[in-house]
C-alpha positions as CSV (number, residue, x, y, z in Angstrom):
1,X,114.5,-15.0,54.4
2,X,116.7,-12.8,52.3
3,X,114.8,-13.6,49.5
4,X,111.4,-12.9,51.1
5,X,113.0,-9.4,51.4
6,X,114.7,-8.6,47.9
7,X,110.8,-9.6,47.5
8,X,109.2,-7.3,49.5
9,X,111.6,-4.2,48.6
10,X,110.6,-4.6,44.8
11,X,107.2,-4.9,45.2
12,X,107.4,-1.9,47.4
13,X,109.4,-0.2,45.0
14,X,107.5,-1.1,41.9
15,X,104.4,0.0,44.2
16,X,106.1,3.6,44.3
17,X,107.0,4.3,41.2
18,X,103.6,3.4,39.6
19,X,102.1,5.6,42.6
20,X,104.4,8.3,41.7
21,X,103.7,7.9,37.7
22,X,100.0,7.7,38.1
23,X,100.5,11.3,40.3
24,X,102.2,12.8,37.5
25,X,99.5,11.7,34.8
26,X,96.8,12.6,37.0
27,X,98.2,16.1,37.4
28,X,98.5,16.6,33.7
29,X,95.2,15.8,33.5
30,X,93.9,18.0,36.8
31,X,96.1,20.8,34.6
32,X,94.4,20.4,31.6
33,X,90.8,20.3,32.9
34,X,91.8,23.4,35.0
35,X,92.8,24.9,31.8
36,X,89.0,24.3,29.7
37,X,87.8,25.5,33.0
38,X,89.4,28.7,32.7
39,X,88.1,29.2,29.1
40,X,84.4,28.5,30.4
41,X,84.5,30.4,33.2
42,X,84.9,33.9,34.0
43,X,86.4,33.3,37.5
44,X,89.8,33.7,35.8
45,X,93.4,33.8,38.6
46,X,94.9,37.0,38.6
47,X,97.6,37.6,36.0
48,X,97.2,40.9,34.7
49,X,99.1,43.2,32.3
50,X,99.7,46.9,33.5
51,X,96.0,47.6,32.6
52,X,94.3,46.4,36.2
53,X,91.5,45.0,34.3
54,X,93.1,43.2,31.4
55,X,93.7,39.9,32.7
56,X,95.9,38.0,30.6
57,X,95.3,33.8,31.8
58,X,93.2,33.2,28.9
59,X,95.6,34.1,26.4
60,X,97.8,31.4,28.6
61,X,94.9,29.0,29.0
62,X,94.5,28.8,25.0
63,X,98.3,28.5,24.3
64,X,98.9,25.7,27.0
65,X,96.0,23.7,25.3
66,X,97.4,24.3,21.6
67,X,101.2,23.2,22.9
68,X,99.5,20.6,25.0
69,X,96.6,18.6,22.1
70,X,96.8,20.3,18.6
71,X,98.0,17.8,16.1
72,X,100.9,19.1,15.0
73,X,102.3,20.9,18.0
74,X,106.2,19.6,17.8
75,X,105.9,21.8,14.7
76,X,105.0,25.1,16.3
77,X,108.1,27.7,16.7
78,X,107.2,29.5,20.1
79,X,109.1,32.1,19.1
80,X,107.2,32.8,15.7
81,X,103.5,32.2,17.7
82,X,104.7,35.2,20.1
83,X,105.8,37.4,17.5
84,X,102.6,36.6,15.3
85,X,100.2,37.0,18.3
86,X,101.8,40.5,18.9
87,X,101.3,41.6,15.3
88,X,97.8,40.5,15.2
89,X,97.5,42.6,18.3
90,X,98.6,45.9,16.5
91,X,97.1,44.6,13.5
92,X,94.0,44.7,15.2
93,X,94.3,48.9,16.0
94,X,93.4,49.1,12.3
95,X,96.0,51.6,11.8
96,X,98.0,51.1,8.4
97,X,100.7,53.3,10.4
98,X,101.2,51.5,13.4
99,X,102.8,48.5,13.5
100,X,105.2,45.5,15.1
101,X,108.6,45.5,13.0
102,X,110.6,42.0,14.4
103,X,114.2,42.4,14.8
104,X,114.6,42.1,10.9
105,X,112.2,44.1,9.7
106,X,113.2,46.7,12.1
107,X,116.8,46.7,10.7
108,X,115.3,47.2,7.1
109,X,113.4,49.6,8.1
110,X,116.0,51.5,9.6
111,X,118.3,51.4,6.6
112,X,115.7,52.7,4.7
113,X,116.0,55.7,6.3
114,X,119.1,56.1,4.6
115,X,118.7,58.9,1.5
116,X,121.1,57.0,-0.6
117,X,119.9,53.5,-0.1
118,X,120.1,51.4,-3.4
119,X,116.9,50.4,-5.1
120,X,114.1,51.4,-7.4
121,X,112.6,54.1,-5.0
122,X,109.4,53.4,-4.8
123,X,107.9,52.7,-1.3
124,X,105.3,49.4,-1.5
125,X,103.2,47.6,0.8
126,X,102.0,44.3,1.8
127,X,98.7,43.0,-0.3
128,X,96.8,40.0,0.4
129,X,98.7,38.2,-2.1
130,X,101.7,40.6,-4.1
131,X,103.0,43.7,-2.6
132,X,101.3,46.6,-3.8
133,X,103.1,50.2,-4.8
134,X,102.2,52.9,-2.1
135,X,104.6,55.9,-3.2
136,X,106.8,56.8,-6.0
137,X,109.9,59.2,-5.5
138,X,110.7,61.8,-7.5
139,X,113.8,61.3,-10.3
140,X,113.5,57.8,-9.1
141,X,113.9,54.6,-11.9
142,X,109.9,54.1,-10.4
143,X,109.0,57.2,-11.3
144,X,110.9,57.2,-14.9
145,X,109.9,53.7,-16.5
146,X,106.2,54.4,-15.5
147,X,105.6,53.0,-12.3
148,X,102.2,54.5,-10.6
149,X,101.0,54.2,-7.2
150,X,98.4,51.1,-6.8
151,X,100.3,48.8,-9.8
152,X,100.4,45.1,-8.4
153,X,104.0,43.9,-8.2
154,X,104.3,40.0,-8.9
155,X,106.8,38.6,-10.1
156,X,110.5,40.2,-9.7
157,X,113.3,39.0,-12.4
158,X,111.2,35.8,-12.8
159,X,110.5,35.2,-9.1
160,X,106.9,35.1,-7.8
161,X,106.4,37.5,-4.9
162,X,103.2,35.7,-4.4
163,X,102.0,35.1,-0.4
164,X,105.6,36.5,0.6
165,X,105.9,38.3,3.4
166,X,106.9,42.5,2.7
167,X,110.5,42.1,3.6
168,X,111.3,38.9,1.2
169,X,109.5,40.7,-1.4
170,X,111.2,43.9,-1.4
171,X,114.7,41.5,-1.0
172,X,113.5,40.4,-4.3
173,X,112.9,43.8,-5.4
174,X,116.1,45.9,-4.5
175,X,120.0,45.4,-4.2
176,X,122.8,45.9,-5.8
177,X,122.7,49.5,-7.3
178,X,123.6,49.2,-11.1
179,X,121.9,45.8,-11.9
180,X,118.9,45.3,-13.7
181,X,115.3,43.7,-12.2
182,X,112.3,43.0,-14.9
183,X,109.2,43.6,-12.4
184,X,105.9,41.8,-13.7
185,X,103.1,44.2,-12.7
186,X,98.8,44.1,-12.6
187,X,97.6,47.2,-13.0
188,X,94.0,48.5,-12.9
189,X,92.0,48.6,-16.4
190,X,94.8,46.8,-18.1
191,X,94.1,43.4,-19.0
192,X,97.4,42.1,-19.6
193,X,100.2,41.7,-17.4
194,X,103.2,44.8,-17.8
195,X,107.1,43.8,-17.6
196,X,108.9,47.3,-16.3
197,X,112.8,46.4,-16.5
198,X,114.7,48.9,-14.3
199,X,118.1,49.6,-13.6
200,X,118.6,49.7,-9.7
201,X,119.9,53.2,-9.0
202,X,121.9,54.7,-6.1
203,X,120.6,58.2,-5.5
204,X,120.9,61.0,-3.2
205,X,117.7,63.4,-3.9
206,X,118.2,67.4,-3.1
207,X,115.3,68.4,-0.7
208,X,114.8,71.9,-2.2
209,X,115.5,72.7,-6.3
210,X,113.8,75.5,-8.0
211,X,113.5,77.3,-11.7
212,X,112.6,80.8,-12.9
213,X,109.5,81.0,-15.5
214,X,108.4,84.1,-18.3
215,X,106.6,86.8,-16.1
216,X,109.3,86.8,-13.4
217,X,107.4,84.0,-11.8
218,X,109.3,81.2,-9.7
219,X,108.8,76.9,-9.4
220,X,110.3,76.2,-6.2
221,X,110.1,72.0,-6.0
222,X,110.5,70.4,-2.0
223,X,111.1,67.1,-2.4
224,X,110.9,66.0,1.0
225,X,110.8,67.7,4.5
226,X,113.8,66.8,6.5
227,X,116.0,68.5,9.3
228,X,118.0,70.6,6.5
229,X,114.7,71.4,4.4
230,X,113.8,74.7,5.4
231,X,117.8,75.9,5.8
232,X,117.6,74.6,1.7
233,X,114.3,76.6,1.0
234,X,115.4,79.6,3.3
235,X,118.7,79.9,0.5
236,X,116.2,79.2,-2.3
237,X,113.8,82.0,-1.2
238,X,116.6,84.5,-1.3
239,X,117.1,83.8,-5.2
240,X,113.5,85.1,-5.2
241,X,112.9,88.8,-3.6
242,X,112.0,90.4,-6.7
243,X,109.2,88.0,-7.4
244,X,105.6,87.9,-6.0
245,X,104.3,85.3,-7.5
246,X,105.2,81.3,-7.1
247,X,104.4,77.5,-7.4
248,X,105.3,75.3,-4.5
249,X,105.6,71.7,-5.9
250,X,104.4,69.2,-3.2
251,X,103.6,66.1,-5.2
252,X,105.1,62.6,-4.2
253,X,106.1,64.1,-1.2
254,X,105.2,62.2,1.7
255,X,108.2,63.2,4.3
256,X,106.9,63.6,7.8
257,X,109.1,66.2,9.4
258,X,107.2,68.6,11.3
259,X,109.4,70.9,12.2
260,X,110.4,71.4,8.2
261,X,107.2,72.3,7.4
262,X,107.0,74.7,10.7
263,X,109.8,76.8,9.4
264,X,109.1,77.0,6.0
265,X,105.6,78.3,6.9
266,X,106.8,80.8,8.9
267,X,108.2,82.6,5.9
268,X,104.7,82.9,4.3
269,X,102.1,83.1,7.2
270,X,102.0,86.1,9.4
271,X,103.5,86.0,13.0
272,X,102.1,84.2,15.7
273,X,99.1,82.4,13.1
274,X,98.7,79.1,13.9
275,X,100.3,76.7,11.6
276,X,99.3,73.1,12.9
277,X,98.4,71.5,15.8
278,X,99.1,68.2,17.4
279,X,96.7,66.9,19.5
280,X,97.3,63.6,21.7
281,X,95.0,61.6,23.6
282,X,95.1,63.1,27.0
283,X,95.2,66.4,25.4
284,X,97.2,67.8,28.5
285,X,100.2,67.5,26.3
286,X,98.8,69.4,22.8
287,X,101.4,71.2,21.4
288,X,100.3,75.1,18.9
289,X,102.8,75.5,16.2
290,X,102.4,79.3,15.3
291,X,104.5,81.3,12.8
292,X,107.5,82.3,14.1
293,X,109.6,84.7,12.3
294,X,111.8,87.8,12.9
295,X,112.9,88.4,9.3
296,X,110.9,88.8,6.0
297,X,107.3,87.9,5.9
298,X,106.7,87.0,1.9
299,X,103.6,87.9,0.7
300,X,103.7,85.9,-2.4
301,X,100.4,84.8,-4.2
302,X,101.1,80.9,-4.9
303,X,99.6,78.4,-6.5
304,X,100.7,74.3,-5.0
305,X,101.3,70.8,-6.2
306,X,100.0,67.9,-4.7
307,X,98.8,64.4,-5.7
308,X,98.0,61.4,-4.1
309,X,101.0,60.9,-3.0
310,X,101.3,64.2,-0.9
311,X,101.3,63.4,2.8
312,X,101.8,64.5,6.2
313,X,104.1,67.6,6.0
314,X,102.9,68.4,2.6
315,X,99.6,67.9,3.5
316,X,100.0,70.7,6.5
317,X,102.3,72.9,4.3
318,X,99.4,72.8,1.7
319,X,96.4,73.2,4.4
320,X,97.5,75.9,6.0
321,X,98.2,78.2,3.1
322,X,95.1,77.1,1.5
323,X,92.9,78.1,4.9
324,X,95.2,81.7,4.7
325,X,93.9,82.2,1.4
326,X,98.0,82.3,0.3
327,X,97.4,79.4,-2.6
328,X,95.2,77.9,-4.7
329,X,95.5,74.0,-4.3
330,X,96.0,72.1,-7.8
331,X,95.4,68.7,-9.5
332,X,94.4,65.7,-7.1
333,X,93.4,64.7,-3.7
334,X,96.7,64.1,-1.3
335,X,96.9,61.0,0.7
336,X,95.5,61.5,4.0
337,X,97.8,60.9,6.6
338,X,97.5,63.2,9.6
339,X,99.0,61.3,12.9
340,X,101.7,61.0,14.4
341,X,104.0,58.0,15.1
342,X,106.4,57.6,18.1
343,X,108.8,54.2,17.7
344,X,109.2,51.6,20.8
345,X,112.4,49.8,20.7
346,X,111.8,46.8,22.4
347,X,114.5,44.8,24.4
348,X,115.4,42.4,21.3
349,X,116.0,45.3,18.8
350,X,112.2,44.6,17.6
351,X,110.0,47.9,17.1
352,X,106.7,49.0,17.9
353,X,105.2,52.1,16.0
354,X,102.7,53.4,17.0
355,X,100.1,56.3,16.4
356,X,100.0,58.6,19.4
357,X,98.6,62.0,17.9
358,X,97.3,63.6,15.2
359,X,97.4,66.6,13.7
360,X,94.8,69.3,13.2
361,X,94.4,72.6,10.7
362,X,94.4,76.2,12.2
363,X,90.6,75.9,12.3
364,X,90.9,72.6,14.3
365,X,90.1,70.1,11.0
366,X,91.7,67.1,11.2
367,X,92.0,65.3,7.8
368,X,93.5,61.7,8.7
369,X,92.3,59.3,6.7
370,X,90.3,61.6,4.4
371,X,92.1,64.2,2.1
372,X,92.8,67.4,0.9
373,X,90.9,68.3,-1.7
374,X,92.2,70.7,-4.7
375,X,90.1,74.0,-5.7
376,X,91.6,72.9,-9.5
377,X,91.8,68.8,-10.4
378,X,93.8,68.4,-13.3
379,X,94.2,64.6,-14.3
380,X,97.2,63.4,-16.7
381,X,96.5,61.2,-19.9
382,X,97.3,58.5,-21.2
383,X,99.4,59.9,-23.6
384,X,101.0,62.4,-21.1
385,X,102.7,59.4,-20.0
386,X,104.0,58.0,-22.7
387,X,105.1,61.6,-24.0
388,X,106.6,62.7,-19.8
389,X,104.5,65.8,-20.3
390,X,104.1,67.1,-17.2
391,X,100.5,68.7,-17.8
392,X,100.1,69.5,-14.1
393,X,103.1,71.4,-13.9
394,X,102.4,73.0,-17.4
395,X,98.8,74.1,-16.3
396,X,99.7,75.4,-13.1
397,X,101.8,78.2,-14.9
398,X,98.6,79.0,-17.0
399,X,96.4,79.1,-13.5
400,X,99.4,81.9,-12.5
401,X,99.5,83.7,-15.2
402,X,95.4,83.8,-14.3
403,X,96.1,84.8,-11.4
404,X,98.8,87.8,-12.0
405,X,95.8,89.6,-14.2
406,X,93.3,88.9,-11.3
407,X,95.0,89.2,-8.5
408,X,91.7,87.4,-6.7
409,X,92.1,83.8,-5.5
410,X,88.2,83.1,-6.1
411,X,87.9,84.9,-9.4
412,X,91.5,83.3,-10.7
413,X,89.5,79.5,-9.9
414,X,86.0,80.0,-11.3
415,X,87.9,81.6,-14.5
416,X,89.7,78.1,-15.0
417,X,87.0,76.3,-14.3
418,X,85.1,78.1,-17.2
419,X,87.5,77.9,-19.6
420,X,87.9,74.5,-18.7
421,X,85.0,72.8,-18.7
């Protein structure tokens, strides 16, 4: 009898537990056929984002399927899928300016912030393969062994930056001041392969420096626009009261501070002119910058600097006395960049950055992602390189002295043009 039940109570146990395995398996299963039936149908459950009609189970659906049947799941880093799927996300804006910066990317980018951080100074970018170089700094060991915007860099001392991502390249690139890297660098129309050894340099650049030419004419240089730019051009300007005529260097200057530019302005353009405005997307919150100014307006006749690598504030700087008629605009289209980007710490110390305006001339033109175009292109040779002529600099005080005898903006262009051609 007490055998019949140790009997009974294992059969009924075994009974149970493949009752309860099957229930398991077949729920899996239930899951997972609920799941292909969410990517087929458009009847999806309600999980939404803070958009009411973004609904956000599909993205689920997909990633439970991946984790659940792809080959090599056990492989996958959940953490590296979620922060690739939220780069593709911004990647997708087709914005080169806004972006998703993980937690180390964001600490990198916030050193770089730093004036006197220790590296080559040149800013680069990622490329499909290499990292390619965006901006060169002025004084910078970039800018004095030759490097030029758009040069390939792939190799650094020996190391392949090939299919790296930006931060392990420029890793590669930078640290410690005072040692040597050899970059290996592609560069357009040269067919071999250029080794640039530079010494890694700690500098801290002055935002403001200016010169006096022949003819009591003046070279201011702004370097970049940061919060003490216009106090250093405002002590600059006072060197300068006997002078009417100037040349505002804006080239490789790519420094996005508003305000800078704002104030500076205000010493040229006449009071309450619109300088710049930035427009947003509900446009309830468009902000007029005007010229304000309770001192000295200078009515200077000026001829200005720019090159490819002139950006943002330069590019407004440069706009806005070219619409006044206050400068004639010399040597090469600037960059383009007219928005405005507003960072997002997240709760991990990530970063989003993201474009949430843009700016616009006096007359309402807005120029992101096209260019300011010069009334006089001068390009450098070859051998202006290789010789650190500065021909730009050099022909913009021939344009001034053209435009002392003139005294007409117009007439002081077409006159270079003809002797130019």
């Amino acid at each position: 009898m007490e055998n019949k039940n140790k009997n009974t109570f294992w059969l009924f146990f075994i009974t149970f537990l493949t009752s309860f395995i099957l229930g398991i398996l077949f729920s899996l299963q239930v899951d997972k056929l609920l799941n292909y039936d969410l990517l087929k149908s458009n009847n999806l459950p309600s999980i939404y984002s803070s958009e009411e009609n973004l609904n956000l189970t599909k993205f689920w659906a997909v990633y439970d399927i991946i984790k659940s049947e792809y080959f090599d799941s056990k492989i996958i880093d959940n953490n590296k899928l979620l922060e690739s799927s939220i780069s593709w996300l911004v990647n997708w804006l087709w914005d080169k300016h806004s972006n998703y910066l993980n937690v180390e990317e964001n600490k990198n980018f916030n050193e770089s912030l730093a004036w006197d951080f220790e590296w080559i100074w040149a800013i680069v970018e990622p490329h499909p393969m290499w990292v390619t170089i965006d901006m060169i700094i002025k004084w910078s060991p970039a800018k004095n062994f030759d490097l030029r915007s758009w040069d390939l860099i792939i190799k650094a001392n020996d190391i392949s930056l090939e299919w790296l991502t930006l931060v392990d390249a420029v890793n590669n690139i930078k640290w410690p001041a005072w040692t040597k890297v050899i970059l290996e660098i592609i560069r357009e129309w040269e067919k071999n392969i250029i080794k640039k050894e530079l010494t890694r340099e700690k500098i801290k650049i002055p935002s403001v420096d200016f010169e006096k030419f022949d003819n009591n004419t003046w070279y201011i240089s702004i370097n970049m626009f940061w919060d003490e730019t216009s106090l250093e051009f405002q002590k600059a300007i006072t060197e300068l009261k006997d002078t009417s005529w100037l040349i505002i260097d804006l080239r490789d200057n790519w420094w996005w501070y508003l305000i800078s530019a704002v104030e500076i302005l205000s010493n040229l353009i006449e009071n309450w002119e619109i300088l710049v405005v930035t427009k947003y997307s509900d446009e309830k919150t468009n902000e007029v910058y005007k010229s304000i100014n309770s001192w000295e307006i200078y009515k200077w006749k000026i001829v200005i600097l720019i090159n490819e690598n002139s950006a943002s504030a330069s590019e407004i700087t440069a706009w806005a006395l070219k619409e006044y008629q206050k400068a004639i605009v010399v040597w090469k289209k600037s960059y383009g960049k007219w928005s405005v980007q507003e960072p997002f710490e997240l709760g991990d110390w990530s970063m989003l950055k993201l474009t949430v305006a843009k700016w616009f001339t006096p007359k309402w033109i807005n120029i992101d992602k096209d260019w300011i175009i010069p009334d006089i292109e001068i390009s450098f040779l070859d051998e202006d390189y290789k010789n650190a002529y500065d021909r730009q600099k050099e022909e913009a005080k021939k344009i001034l002295d053209t435009f002392i005898k003139t005294k007409a903006l117009n007439l002081t262009i077409d006159s270079y043009k003809e002797q130019n051609k």
